[in-house]
C-alpha positions in Angstrom: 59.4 116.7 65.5 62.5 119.5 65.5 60.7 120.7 68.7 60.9 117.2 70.0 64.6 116.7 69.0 65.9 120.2 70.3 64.7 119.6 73.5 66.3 116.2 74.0 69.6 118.0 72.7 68.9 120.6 75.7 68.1 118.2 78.0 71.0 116.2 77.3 73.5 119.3 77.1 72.2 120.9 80.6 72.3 117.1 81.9 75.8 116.1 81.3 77.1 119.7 82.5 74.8 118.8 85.4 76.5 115.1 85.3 80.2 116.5 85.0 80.1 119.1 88.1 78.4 116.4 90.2 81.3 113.7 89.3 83.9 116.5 89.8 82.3 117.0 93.5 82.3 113.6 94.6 85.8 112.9 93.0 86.8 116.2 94.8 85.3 114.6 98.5 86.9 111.4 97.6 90.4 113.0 97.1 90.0 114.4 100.4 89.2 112.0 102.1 91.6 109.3 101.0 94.5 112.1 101.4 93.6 112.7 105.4 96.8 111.8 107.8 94.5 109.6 109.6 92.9 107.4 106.6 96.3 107.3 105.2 97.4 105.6 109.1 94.8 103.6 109.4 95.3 102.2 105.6 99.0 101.7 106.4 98.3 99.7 109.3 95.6 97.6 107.2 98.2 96.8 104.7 100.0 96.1 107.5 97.9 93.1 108.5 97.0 91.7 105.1 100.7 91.5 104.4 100.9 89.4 107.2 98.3 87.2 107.0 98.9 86.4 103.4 102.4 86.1 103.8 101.8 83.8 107.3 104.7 85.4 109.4 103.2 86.7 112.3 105.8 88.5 114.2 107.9 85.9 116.7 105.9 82.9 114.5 108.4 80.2 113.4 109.7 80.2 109.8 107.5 78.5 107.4 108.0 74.7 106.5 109.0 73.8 102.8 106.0 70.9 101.0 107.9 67.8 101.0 110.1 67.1 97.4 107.7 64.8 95.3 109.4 61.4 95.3 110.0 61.5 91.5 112.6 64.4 92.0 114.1 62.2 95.1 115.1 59.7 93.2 116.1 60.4 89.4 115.3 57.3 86.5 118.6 55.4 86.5 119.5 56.5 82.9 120.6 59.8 84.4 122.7 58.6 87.5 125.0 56.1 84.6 125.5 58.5 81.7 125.0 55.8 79.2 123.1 57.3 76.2 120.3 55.0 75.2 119.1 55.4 70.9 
């Protein structure tokens, strides 16, 4: 049984060291990657176009329209408009 257990304790030591240089390699690729000139042009131009699209304004597009005022805030209950305090 110790046999058994100090060889998962080896396998899991000389795995995570294993694990941990591997992450550190692909997080060290990824880094430099995302830090080229040209993904970092291309990325500026994307948010570019999201912006707009989300946003609607296109450049030379006409302003955006306002949603119509519900007619409860068009015309206020008469109470308001007299300023005679009801009990």
């Amino acid at each position: 049984m110790k046999g058994f257990l100090l060889g998962v304790a080896a396998g899991y030591v000389l795995g995570a060291r294993a694990g941990r240089e591997r992450y550190e390699q692909i997080v060290s690729t990824y880094r430099r990657f995302v830090d080229h000139p040209t993904v970092q042009g291309l990325a500026g131009i994307v948010r570019a176009k999201v912006s707009e699209i989300t946003t609607g304004r296109h450049p030379g597009a006409a302003p955006r329209r306002q949603p119509p005022t519900p007619r409860s805030a068009q015309n206020p209950p008469v109470e308001h408009l007299t300023g005679v305090d009801r009990p």
